[in-house]
ROZADREN-405511 format. One record per residue (C-alpha): residue in three letters; y, z, x. Coordinates in steps of 0.2 Angstrom, whole numbers, plus 2048, in hexadecimal, padded with zeros to 3 digits. Layout:
["ALA", [Y, Z, X]]
...
//
This chain:
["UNK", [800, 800, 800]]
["UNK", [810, 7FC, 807]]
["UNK", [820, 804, 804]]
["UNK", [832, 801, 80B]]
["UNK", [83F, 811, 80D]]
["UNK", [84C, 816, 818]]
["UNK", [848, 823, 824]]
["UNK", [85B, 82A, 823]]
["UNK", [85F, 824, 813]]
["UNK", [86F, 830, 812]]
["UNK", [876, 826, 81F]]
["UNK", [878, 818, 813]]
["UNK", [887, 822, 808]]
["UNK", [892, 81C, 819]]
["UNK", [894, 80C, 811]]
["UNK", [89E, 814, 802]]
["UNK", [8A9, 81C, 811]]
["UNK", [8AD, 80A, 819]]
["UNK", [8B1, 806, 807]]
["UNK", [8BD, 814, 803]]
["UNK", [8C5, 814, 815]]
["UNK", [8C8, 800, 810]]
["UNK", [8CF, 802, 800]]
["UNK", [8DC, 811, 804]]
["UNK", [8DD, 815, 815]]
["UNK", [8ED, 810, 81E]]
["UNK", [8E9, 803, 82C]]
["UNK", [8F4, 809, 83E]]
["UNK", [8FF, 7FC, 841]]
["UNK", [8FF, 7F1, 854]]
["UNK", [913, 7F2, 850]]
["UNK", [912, 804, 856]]
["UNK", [90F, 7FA, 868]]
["UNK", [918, 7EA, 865]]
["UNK", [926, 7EC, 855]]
["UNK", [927, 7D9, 851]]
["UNK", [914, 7D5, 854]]
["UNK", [90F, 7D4, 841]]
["UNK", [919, 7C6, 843]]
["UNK", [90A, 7BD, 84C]]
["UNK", [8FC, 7C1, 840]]
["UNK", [8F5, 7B8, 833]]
["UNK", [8FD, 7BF, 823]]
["UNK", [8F2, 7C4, 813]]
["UNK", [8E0, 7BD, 817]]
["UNK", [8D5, 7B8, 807]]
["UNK", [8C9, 7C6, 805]]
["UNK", [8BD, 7BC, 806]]
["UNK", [8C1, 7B3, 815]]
["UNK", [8B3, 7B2, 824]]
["UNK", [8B8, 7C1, 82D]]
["UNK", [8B9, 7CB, 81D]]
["UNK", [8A6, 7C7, 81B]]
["UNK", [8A2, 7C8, 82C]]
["UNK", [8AA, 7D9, 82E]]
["UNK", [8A1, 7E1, 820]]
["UNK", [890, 7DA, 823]]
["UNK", [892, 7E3, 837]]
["UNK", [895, 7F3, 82C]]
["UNK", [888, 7F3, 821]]
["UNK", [87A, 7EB, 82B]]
["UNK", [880, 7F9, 838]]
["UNK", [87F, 80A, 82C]]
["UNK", [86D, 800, 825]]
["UNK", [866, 800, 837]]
["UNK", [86C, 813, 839]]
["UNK", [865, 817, 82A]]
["UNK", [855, 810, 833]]
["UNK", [84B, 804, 824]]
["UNK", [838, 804, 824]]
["UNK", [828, 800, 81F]]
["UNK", [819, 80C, 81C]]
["UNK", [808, 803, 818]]
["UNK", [7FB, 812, 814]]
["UNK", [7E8, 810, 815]]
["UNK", [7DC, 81D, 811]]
["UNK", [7CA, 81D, 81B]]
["UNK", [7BD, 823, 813]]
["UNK", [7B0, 82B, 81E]]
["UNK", [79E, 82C, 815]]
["UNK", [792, 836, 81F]]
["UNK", [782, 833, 817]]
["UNK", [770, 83A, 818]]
["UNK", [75E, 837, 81E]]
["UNK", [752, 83A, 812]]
["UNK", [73F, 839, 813]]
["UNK", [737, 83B, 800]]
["UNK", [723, 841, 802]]
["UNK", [718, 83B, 7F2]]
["UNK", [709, 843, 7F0]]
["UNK", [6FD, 835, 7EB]]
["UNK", [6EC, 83F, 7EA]]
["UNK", [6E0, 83E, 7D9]]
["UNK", [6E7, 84D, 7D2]]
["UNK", [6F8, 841, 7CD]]
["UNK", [6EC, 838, 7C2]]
["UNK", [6EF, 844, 7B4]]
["UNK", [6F7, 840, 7A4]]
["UNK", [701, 84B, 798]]
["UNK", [712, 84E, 7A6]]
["UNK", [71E, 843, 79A]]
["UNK", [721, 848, 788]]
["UNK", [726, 838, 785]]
["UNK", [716, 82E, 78C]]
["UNK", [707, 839, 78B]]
["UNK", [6FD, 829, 794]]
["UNK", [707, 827, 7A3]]
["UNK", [703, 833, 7B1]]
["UNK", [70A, 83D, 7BE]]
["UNK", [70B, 832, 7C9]]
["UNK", [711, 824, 7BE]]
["UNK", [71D, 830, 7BA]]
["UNK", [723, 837, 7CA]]
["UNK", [727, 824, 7D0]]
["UNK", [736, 823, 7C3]]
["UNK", [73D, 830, 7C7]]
["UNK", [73E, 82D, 7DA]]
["UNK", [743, 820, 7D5]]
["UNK", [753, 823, 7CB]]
["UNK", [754, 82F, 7D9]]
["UNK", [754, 822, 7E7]]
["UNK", [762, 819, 7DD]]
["UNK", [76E, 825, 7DC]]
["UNK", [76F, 828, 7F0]]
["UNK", [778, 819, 7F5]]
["UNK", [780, 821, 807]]
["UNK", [770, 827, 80C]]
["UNK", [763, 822, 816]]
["UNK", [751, 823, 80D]]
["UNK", [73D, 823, 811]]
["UNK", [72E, 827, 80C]]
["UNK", [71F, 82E, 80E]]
["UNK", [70F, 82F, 806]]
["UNK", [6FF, 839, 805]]
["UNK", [6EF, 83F, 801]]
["UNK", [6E0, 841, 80D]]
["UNK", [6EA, 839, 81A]]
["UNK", [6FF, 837, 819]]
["UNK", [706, 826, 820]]
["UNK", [719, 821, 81F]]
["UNK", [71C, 814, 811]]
["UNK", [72F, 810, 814]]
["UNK", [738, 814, 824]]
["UNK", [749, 81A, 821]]
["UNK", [754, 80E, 819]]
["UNK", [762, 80A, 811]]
["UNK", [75B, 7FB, 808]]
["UNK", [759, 803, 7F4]]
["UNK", [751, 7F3, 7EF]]
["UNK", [744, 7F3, 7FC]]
["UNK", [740, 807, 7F9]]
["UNK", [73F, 804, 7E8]]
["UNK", [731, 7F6, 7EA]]
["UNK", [727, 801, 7F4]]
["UNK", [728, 810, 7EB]]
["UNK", [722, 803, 7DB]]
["UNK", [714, 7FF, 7E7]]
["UNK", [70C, 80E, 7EB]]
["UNK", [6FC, 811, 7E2]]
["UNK", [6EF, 820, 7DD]]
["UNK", [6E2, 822, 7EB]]
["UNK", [6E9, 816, 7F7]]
["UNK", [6E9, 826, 802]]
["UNK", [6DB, 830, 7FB]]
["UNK", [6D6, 83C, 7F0]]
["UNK", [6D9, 84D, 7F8]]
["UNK", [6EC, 858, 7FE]]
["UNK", [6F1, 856, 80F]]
["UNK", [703, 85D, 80C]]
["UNK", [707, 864, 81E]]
["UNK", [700, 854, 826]]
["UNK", [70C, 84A, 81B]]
["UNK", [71C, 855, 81F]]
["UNK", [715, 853, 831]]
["UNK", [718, 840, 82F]]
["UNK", [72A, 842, 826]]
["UNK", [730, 84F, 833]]
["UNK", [72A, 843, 843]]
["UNK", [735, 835, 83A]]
["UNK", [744, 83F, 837]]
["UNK", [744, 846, 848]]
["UNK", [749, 836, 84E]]
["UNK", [757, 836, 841]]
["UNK", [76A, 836, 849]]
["UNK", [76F, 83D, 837]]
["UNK", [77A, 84B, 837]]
["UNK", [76F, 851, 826]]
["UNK", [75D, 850, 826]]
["UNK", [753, 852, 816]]
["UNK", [741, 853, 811]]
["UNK", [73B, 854, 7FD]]
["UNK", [72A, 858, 7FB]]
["UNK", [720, 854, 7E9]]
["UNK", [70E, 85B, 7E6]]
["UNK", [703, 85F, 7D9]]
["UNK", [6F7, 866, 7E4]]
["UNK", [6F1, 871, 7EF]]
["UNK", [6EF, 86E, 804]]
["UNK", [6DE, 86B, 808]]
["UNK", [6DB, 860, 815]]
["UNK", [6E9, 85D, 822]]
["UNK", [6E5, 860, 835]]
["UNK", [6F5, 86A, 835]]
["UNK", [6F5, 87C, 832]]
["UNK", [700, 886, 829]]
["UNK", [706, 890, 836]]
["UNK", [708, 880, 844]]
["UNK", [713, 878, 835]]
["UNK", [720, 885, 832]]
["UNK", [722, 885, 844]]
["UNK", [727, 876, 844]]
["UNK", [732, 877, 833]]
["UNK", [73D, 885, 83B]]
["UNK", [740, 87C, 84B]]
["UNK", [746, 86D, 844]]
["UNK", [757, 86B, 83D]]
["UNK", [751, 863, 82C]]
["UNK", [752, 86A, 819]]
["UNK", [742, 86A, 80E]]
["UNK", [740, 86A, 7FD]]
["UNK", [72F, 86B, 7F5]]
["UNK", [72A, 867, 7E1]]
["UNK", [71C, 86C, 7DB]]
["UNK", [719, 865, 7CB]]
["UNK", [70A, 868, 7BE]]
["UNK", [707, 87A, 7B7]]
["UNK", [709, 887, 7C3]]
["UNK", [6F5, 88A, 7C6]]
["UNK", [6F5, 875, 7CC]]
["UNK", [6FF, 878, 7DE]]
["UNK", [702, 88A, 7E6]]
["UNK", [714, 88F, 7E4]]
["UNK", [715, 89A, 7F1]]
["UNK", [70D, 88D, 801]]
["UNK", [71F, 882, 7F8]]
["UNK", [729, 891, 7F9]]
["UNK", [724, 896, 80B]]
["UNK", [727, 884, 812]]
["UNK", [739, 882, 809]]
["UNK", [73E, 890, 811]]
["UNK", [738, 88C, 822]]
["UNK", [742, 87D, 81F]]
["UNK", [751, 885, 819]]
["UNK", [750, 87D, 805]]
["UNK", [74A, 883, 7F7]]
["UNK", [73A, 882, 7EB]]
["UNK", [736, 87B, 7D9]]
["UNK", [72C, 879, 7CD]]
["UNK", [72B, 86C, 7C0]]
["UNK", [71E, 86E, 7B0]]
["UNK", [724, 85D, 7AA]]
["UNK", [72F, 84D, 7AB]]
["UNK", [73E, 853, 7A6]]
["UNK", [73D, 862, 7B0]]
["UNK", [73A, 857, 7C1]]
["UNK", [747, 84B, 7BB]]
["UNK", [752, 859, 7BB]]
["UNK", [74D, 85F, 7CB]]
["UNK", [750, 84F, 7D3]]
["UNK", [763, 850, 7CC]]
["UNK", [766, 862, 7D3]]
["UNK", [75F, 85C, 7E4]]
["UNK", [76D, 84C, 7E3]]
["UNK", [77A, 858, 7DD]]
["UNK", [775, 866, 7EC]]
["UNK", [776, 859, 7F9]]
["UNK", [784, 84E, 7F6]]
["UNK", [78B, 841, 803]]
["UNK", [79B, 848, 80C]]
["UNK", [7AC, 83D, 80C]]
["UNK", [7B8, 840, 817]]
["UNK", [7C8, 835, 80E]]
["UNK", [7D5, 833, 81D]]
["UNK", [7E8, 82C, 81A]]
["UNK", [7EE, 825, 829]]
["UNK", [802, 81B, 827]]
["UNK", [808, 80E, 834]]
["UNK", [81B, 80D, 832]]
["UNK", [823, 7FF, 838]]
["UNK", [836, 800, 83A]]
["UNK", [844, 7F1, 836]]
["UNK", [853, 7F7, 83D]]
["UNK", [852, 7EA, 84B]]
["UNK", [857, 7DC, 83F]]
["UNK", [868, 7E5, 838]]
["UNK", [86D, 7EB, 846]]
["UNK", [86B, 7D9, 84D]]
["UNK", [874, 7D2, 83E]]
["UNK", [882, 7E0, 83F]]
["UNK", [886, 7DE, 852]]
["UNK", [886, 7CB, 851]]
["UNK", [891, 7CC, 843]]
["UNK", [89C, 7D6, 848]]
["UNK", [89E, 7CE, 85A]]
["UNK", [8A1, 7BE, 850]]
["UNK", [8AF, 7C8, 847]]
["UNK", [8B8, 7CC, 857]]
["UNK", [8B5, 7B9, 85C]]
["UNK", [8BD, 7B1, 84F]]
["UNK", [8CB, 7BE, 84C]]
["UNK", [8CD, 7BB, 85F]]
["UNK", [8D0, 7AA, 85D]]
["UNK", [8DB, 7AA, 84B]]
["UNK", [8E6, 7B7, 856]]
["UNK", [8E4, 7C4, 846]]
//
């Protein structure tokens, strides 16, 4: 946005000064020096002869350059520090079952945990998102990305027992941990979901929360299902390794909601900046003014006023 002001702007009330002083103000007369010399100057000029113009255009282009003119263009920076964010899907048999949305008894856990990543996915436009998936064994199905489109494809891609049958939950946080290490991301995030219990990984508890309090990376963990399908205190104990928190969803809408507090807990700084660059015009009256006012002295010079 541009904008033009004066930087001393009071200055400009001189003008009415030169204008006052003009209209009543006595002129000292060169007859005090030589008596018969009004003799020799050009009576009663027209007002708007060339030396009138010229001698008020030096005045006012000379209190315009004092008063200093200028323009300010502003710009505002935003500054979008974005996150990485690693989302671990549980893909073992138990995410077969049926029953989690009220508003389709048919469609499974699964199914249903797929929408709402997502819905998720879209909403994180700043950040940086992968994926990892397990069940007897944990592999990475997207690295971290910012392409949404291409996340959304493989999340629609992934399928029940394309990992297994069984819960390798610290194998798989293994897995998202070793990819976010690697992160330059100034905010690290891992979300867990599960239905299950850990039963298979080669990891052991204790080695895993080791590792989860040395690194500098939240953790959220979902378990969803009633609360006899996954144990809520092996979630708890890992979100607070990781510094996050625990939940529990018993239905769609419950994870849905989840998913929205987890957006709203970890939103994507801006850092707005306005910066100005002034550039200043006093150099062009103050041209005009001295020119015009040398050529004021010229020409009087030569009419010999």
């Amino acid at each position: 946005m541009n904008q033009f002001s004066f930087e001393y702007p009071f200055l400009l009330l001189t003008i009415l000064l030169f204008i006052i002083c003009a209209r009543w103000c006595k002129q000292r007369s060169r007859a005090i020096f030589f008596p018969h010399v009004e003799r020799l100057i050009v009576q009663n000029l027209p007002k708007n002869s060339l030396l009138e113009w010229l001698k008020w255009v030096g005045i006012v282009s000379a209190v315009v350059a004092f008063a200093s003119p200028v323009i300010t263009k502003s710009y505002t920076s935003s500054k979008k520090e974005g996150r990485d964010i690693v989302l671990i899907l549980d893909s073992s048999d138990s995410m077969r079952q049926g029953g989690f949305d009220a508003s389709d008894l048919w469609k499974n856990k699964f199914d249903v945990t797929k929408e709402v990543v997502s819905t998720f996915v879209a909403k994180r436009i700043n950040d940086r998102i992968g994926m990892v998936t397990f069940a007897d064994v944990a592999f990475i199905s997207s690295p971290l990305t910012f392409e949404k489109d291409f996340l959304q494809n493989i999340i629609q891609m992934q399928q029940l027992g394309m990992a297994g049958k069984r819960t390798a939950i610290n194998d798989a946080i293994v897995q998202s941990y070793s990819m976010l290490s690697r992160s330059k991301a100034k905010s690290k995030i891992a979300i867990l979901l599960t239905d299950g219990i850990e039963n298979i990984s080669k990891v052991s508890f204790e080695e895993l929360l080791k590792m989860i309090q040395k690194q500098d990376i939240k953790l959220y963990t979902i378990g969803i299902g009633s609360q006899h399908d996954y144990d809520g205190r092996y979630l708890q104990a890992l979100a607070d390794a990781g510094k996050g928190q625990a939940y529990g969803a018993g239905n769609a809408a419950m994870l849905s909601k989840i998913y929205d507090e987890i957006d709203k807990l970890e939103v994507t700084k801006m850092d707005d900046k306005k910066t100005a660059e002034y550039t200043y015009l006093y150099v062009y009256p103050l041209f005009l003014g001295i020119l015009s006012l040398l050529l004021f002295i010229y020409f009087r010079n030569i009419k010999g006023v």
